[in-house]
Structures are given as structure tokens and as C-alpha cells.
C-alpha positions in Angstrom: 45.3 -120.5 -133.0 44.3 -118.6 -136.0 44.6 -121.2 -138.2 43.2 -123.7 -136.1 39.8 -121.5 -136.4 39.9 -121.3 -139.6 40.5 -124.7 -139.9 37.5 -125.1 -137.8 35.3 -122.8 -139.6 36.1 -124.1 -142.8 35.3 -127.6 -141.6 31.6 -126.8 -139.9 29.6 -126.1 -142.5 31.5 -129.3 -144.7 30.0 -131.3 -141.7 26.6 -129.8 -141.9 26.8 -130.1 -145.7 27.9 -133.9 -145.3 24.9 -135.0 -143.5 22.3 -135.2 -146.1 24.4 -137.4 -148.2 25.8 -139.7 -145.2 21.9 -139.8 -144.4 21.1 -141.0 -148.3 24.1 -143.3 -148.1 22.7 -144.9 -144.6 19.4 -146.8 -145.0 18.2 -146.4 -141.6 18.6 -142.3 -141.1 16.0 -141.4 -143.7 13.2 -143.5 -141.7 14.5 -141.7 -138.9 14.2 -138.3 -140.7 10.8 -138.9 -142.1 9.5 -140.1 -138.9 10.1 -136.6 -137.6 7.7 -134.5 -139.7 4.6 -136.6 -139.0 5.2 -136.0 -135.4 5.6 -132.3 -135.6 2.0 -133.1 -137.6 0.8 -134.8 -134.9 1.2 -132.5 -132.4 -0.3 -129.9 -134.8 -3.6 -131.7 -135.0 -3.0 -132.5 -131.0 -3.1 -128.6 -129.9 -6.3 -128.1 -132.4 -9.3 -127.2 -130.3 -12.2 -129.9 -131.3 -15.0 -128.3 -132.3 -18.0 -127.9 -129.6 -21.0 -128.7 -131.7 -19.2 -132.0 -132.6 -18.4 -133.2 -129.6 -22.5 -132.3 -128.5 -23.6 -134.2 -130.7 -21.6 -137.1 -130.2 -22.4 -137.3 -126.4 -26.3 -136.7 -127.0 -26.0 -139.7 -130.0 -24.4 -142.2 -126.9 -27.7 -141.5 -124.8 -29.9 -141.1 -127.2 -32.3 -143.8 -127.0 -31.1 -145.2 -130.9 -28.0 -146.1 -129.3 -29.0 -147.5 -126.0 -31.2 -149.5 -127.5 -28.3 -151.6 -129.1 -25.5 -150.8 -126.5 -25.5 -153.4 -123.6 -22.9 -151.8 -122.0 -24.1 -148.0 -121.9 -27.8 -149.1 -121.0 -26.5 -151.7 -117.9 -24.0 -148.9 -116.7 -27.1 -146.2 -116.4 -29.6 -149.0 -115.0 -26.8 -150.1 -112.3 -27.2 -146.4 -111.0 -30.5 -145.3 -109.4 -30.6 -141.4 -110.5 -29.5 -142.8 -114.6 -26.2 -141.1 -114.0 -23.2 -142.6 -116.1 -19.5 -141.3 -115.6 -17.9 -138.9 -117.9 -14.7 -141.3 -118.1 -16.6 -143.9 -119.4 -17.8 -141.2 -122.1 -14.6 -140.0 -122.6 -13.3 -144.1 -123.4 -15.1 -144.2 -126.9 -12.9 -144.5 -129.7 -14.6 -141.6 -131.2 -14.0 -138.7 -128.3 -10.7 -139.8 -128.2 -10.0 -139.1 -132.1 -12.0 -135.8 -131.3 -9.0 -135.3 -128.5 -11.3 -133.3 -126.4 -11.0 -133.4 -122.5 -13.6 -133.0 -119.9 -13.2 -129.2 -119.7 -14.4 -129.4 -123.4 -17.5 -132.0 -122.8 -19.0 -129.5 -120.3 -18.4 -126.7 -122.5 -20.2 -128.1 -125.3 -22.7 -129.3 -123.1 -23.5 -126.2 -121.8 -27.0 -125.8 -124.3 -28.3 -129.4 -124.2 -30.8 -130.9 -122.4 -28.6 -133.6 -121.2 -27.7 -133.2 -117.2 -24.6 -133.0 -115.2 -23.4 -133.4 -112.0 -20.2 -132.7 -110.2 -19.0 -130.5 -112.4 -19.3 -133.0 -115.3 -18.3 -136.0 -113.6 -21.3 -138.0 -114.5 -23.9 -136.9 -117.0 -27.6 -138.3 -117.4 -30.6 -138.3 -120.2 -33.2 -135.6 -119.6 -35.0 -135.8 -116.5 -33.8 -139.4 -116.4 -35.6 -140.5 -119.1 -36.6 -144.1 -118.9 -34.3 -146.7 -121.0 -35.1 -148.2 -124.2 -35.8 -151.8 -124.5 -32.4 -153.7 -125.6 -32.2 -154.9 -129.1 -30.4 -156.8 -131.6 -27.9 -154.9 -132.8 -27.8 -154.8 -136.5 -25.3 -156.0 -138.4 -23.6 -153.7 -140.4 -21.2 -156.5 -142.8 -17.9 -155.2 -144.7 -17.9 -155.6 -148.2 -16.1 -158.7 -148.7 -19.0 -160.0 -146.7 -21.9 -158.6 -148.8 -21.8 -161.3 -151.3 -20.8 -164.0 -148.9 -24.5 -166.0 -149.5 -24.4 -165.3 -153.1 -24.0 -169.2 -153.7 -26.5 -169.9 -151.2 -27.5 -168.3 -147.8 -25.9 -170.7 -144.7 -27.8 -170.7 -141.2 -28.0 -171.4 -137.9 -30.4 -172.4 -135.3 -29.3 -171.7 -131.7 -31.0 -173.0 -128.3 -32.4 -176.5 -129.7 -33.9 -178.5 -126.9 -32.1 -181.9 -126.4 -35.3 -183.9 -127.5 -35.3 -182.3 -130.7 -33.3 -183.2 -133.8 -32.1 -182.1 -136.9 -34.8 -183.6 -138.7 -37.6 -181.6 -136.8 -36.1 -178.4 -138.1 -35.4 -179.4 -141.2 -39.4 -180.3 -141.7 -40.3 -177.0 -140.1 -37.1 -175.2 -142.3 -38.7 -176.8 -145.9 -42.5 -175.5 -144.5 -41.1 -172.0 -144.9 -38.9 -172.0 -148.1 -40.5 -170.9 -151.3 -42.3 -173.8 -153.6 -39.1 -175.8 -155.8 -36.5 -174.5 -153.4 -35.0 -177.5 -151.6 -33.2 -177.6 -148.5 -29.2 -178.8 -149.8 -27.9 -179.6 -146.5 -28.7 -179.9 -142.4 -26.8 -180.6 -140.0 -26.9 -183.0 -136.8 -27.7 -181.0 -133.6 -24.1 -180.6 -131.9 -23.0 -180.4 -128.6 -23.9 -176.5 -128.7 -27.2 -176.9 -129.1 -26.9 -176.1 -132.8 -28.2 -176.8 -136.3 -26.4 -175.5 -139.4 -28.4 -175.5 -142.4 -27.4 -174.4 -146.7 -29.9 -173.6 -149.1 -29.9 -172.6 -152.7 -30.2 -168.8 -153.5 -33.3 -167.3 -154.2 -34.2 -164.1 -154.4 -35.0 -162.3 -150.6 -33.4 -165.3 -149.2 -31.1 -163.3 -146.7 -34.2 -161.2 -145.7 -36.5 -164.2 -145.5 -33.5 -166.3 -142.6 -33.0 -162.7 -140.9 -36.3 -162.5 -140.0 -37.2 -166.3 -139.8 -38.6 -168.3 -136.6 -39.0 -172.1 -136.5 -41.7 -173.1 -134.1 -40.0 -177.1 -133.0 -42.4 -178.4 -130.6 -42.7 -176.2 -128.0 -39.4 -174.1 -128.5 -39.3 -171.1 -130.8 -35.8 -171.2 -133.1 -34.7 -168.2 -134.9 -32.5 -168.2 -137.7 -29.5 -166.3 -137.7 -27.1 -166.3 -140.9 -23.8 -167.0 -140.4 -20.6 -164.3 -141.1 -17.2 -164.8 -140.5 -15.9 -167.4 -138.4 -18.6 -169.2 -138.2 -19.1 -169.2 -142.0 -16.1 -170.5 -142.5 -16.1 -173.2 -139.7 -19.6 -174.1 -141.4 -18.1 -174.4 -144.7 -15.2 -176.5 -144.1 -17.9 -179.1 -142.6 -20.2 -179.4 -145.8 -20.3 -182.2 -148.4 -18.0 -181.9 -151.1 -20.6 -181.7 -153.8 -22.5 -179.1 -151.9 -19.2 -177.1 -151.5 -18.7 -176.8 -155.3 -23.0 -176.4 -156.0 -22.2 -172.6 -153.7 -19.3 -172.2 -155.4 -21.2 -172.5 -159.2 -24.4 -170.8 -158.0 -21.7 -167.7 -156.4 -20.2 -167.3 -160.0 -23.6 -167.3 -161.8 -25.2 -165.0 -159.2 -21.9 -163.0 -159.8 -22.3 -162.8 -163.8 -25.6 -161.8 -163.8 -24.5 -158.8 -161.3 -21.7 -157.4 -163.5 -24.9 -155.4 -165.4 -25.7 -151.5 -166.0 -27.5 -150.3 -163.3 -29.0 -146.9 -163.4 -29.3 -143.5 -160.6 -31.2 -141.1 -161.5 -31.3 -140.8 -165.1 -27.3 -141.7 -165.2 -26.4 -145.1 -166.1 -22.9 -147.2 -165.1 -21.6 -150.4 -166.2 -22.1 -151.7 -162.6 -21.4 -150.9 -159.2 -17.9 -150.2 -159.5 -18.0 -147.7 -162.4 -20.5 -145.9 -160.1 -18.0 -146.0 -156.9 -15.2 -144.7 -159.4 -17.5 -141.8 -160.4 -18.0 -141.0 -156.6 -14.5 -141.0 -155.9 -13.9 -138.7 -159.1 -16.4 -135.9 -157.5 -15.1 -135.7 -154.4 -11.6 -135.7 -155.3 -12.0 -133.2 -158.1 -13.3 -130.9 -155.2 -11.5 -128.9 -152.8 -12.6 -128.6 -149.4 -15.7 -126.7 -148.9 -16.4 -126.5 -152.2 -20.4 -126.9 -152.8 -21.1 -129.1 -156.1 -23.7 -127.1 -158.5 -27.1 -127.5 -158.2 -27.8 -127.8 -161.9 -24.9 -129.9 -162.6 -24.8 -133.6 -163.3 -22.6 -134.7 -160.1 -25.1 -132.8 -157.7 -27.9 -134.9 -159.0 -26.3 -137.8 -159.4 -25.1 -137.8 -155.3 -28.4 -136.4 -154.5 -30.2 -139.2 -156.1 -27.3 -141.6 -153.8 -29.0 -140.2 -151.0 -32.3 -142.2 -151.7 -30.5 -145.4 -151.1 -29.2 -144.3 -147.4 -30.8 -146.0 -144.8 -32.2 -143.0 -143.3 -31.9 -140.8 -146.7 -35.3 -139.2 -145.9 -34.9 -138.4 -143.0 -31.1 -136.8 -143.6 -32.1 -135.0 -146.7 -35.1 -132.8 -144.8 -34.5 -128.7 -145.9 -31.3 -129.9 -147.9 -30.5 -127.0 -150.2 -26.8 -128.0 -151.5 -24.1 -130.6 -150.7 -20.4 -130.1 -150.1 -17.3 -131.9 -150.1 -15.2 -131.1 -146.8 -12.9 -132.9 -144.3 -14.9 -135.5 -142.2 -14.9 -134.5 -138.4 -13.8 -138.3 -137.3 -10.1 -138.6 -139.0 -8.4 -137.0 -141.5 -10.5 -139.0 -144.5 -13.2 -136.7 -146.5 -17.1 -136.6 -147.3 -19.8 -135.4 -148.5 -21.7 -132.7 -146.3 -25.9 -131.8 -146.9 -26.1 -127.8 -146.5 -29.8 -127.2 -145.0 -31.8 -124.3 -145.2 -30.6 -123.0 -141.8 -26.9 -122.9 -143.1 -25.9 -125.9 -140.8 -24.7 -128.9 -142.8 -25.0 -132.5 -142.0 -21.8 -135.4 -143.3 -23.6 -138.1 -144.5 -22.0 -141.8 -145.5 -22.2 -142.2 -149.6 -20.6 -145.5 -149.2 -23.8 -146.8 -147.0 -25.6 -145.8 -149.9 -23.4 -147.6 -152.6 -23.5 -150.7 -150.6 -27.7 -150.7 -150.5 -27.6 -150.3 -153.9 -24.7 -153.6 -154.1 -26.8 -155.5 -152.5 -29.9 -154.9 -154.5 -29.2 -152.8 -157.8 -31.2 -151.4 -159.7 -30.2 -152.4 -162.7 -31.2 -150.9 -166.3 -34.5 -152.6 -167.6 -34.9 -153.9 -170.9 -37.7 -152.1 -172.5 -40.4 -154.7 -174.0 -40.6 -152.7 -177.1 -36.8 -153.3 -177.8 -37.1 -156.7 -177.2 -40.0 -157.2 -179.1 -38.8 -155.9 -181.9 -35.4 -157.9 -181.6 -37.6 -160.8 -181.6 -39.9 -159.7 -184.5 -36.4 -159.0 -186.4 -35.3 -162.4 -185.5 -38.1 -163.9 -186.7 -38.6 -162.6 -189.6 -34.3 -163.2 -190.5 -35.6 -167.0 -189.5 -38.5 -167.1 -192.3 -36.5 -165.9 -194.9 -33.3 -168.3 -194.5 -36.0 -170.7 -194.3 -37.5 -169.5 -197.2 -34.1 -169.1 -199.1 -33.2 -172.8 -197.9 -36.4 -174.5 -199.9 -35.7 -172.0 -203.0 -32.1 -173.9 -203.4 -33.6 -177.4 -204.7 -35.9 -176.1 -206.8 -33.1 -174.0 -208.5 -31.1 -177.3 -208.7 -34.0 -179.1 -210.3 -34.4 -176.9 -212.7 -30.6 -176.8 -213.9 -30.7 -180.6 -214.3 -34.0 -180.8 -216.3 -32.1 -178.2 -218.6 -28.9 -180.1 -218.6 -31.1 -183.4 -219.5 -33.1 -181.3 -222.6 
């Protein structure tokens, strides 16, 4: 029995020792392995407590009136019920509450100082003394960045809602009355079985802005333009002329050249867009978390000058006295943070700013003085090879009268 314990013993820890390398040996045990740690991670992040001011503000942005006036859904849920009242659960459905993991216990707690009203024990909640609704709007598009430069070759548009005794050639009279003098309409299409017109154009610049805001009046029926994204791009694409196909694709590569050019923020200049993004990406990962980038130093004014670009930069940068880098409160990514005068800080989206600027960069101008004086320079290198090129002859004359004497 004794040595049958030993044996034992001596053979236990050989096992234990083994499994490492049987688990090297055998591709499928390491997945297995790893996959263990990121749970034990997950359930980490899963017992964190979400943070109350977070989740506040969250719930006050999906009644606030700049959200209802673009959410269909929210604004016909509180309209359906006569007091404004809309159910927590439906709150609680967002993809963003969910990534804050915070239940209803925590929704009423951090409620408990705003001016938004509960019921039930926070069963339904309601806008402050059931403020009226906001009229419904458009909800702007907000494109990735593969689709920013999607027009560059020429914008592509559509017109939905024509009335059957209309045709394509209507709107393509009314279309060319709005276009800017020399720019010509390249393509329109017949009015399909939809009820639509497609329609490409050359680039020019504000074309985007001129088709988002455009409305054809066609008889008695007001059209508005909508550019097409996407899907429907692509669909459009596929359906155009050769020979306009290949005049977007020529115009997309020019318009493309004459973007790859220094732009400046601030006072720092970048060989384009991308060097800036790269710079971006350097601050905030040369940063540790919390960490406040120095007011005198060149990356503070370099992301505070970013901030001009965001779409509501003035309005985000009010009593800003610093700006952080930190861990974002959706996810596990990172941002930057404004620190206000009050102490509270405020993440803000640099990469809303960086694609502003992508789509209309401010690019490093040529001072007139420089290029006057390149041309002067110029000029005066063309008089004097001019000047050098009649001198020749007469040298050559010369020479042969002295050859003849």
C-alpha cells in the first residue's frame, strides 16, 4: 500500500506538470484556456456599479427634446399615452443602458435629482410636467468615413414622390435652373415604377450642401432632393452610362489629388488629414488615464483648436479650463474629456471634429507675396535665357567673319 502511495504521489504532480505541454501540443485546449480569462473579465466589468451621473444623463438625453425630435419611435410611444408617460423597459432596451449594465433599481437612483418624473416606482418615466413634444424631423445623416468622399466624382440624387404626369425631363429643366452657370447636368434618369428620378452631376464646390437642401417645384408638386448612400448609390451606379461611370471615376481621383495637401490647426500644420489623425492618436495614447495634457503645451492647443471644428464646439467648450485623456463611459475605448471650471468634465468626440475638417479642410494658403515673387524669379530666368539665346548668333557671326579675314 505504501508504495502504491508513493507511486501515487510521485505520479500527481507529473500529471499536473503534463498539462501545459499536452495543452501546447493540442491545438484546440489553448482557445479553450484563453477563452477563460476574458470571462472572469467579463464578470469583473459585470459586478461594476455604473456610475449614477451617467446613466442621468443618458435618460434625460432620450427625452430631451434634441432627441425626440429625430426619434419616431420614442416620440409615437409618449404621444400614444395621454399623461406622456413611456415605460422604463423600453428605456432600459437601448443599446447604450445596456452597455452601462445598470438595472431599474439604478435608473431611479440616479433619477432621484432630475426634473424628469416617475411613476410606479419607476415603471414609466415622463418629461417635466409633460412637456409638449417636439415637432418630428429629419434625422441627420451622420455617414462613416468610407462614405465621406463617396460624391467626390460627382454628387448622385434622387427625387422621390414624382406625380405620374410628370417626367424626367420636367425635372431635369427645373434640376439645370438651380445648378451653378457651366455646370451641366451628366445624366437623368426615366421616372421608374417608384416614383423616382435619379440624377449625376459634375462636382462643384458646395454641391453636397446645395442637393441636401434642394427643392424642385414640377408643376404643382414640390420634389426634394435627397443624395444617395449606400445601397442605393450603388444600385444607381451600376445603372449609369459607361462613359459617365468612368467621367466620376476621373473627377474622384482629381478631387482626391488635390486633397492630399497641408492643411493647417491652429498655427500647426500636417501633410493632410491623416498625418493629423496620426498626431491625435499619438496624444492620447502617450497619456495615461486621467492624465490632463498641459495648458501651455503644443498638444493642448492643438486638440483645443480640434474643438472649433465639432459640431457643437461652442457650445461644449463653455468654462473649459483643461482637457484630459480617460476611459470613455460607453465601452472600454478612450477619449478626450473637457475639465470645466466647476471640476465636472465633459467626453467630447475628436473624431467628429477630424471628419468636419475631411470634408472641408483648411488647407495651408499660398501667400501672394511667395508666389509673386516665384513668378517675378521666373520671369526674370525667362528674359535672360532669352537674352542668352540671341547672344549665341552673334557670337557665331563674329567667329566666321574672323575665320574669313
Amino acid at each position: 500500500m505504501a508504495d502504491m502511495t508513493d507511486a501515487t504521489k510521485r505520479k500527481e504532480p507529473e500529471a499536473e506538470e503534463a498539462k501545459p505541454v499536452e495543452a501546447k501540443a493540442e491545438g484546440s485546449k489553448p482557445a479553450a484556456v484563453k477563452a477563460e480569462e476574458p470571462e472572469a473579465k467579463r464578470a469583473k466589468v459585470a459586478n461594476k456599479p455604473a456610475d449614477p451621473a451617467v446613466i442621468r444623463k443618458q435618460v434625460e438625453y432620450y427625452l430631451s427634446d434634441e432627441n425626440l425630435k429625430c426619434d419616431r419611435f420614442f416620440s409615437e410611444k409618449i404621444a400614444s399615452d395621454k399623461d406622456g408617460w413611456l415605460e422604463m423597459s423600453l428605456i432600459l432596451s437601448c443599446n447604450k443602458m445596456k452597455a452601462l449594465r445598470c438595472s431599474p433599481e439604478d435608473v431611479v437612483a440616479a433619477l432621484k435629482d432630475s426634473k424628469l418624473e416617475l411613476k410606479d416606482a419607476g415603471a414609466a418615466v415622463r418629461r417635466p410636467a409633460n412637456a409638449a413634444l417636439p415637432s418630428l424631423e429629419a434625422k441627420p445623416q451622420h455617414h462613416q468615413k468610407k462614405m465621406l468622399h463617396a460624391h467626390d466624382g460627382g454628387a448622385v440624387i434622387v427625387f422621390k414622390n414624382v406625380p405620374a404626369e410628370q417626367s424626367w425631363v420636367q425635372i431635369k429643366e427645373a434640376l439645370a435652373k438651380t445648378l451653378p452657370p457651366k455646370v451641366n447636368i451628366w445624366f437623368c434618369s426615366e421616372v421608374n415604377d417608384k416614383s423616382q428620378c435619379f440624377a449625376a452631376c459634375p462636382p462643384f464646390d458646395g454641391d453636397l450642401h446645395l442637393f441636401e437642401g434642394m427643392t424642385l417645384e414640377v408643376g404643382s408638386a414640390k420634389l426634394k432632393a435627397e443624395v444617395c448612400y449606400g445601397e442605393a448609390l450603388q444600385a444607381v451606379l451600376k445603372n449609369l452610362p459607361k462613359h459617365i461611370r468612368d467621367k466620376r471615376e476621373r473627377e474622384s481621383k482629381k478631387r482626391q489629388k488635390e486633397r492630399n495637401r497641408p492643411i493647417v490647426i491652429g498655427s500647426q500644420k500636417f501633410v493632410n488629414v491623416g498625418a493629423l489623425r496620426g498626431k491625435v492618436k499619438e496624444i492620447m495614447n502617450s497619456r495615461s488615464d486621467g492624465e490632463q495634457l498641459k495648458p501651455e503645451g503644443t498638444d493642448f492647443k492643438l486638440i483645443k483648436a480640434l474643438l472649433d471644428y465639432h459640431p457643437k464646439g461652442a457650445e461644449k467648450s463653455k468654462g473649459m479650463t483643461g482637457i484630459k485623456v480617460a476611459k470613455s463611459q460607453q465601452g472600454d475605448s478612450r477619449c478626450f474629456y473637457m475639465v470645466k471650471e466647476d471640476g465636472a468634465d465633459e467626453d467630447v468626440s475628436v473624431k467628429k471634429c477630424i471628419d468636419a475638417i475631411e470634408l472641408d479642410p483648411p488647407y495651408v494658403k499660398v501667400e501672394k507675396k511667395a508666389a509673386a515673387e516665384g513668378e517675378e524669379k521666373a520671369a526674370v530666368a525667362g528674359e535672360e535665357k532669352k537674352a542668352a539665346a540671341e547672344a549665341e548668333p552673334a557670337s557665331e557671326t563674329k567667329e566666321e567673319a574672323k575665320a574669313e579675314a
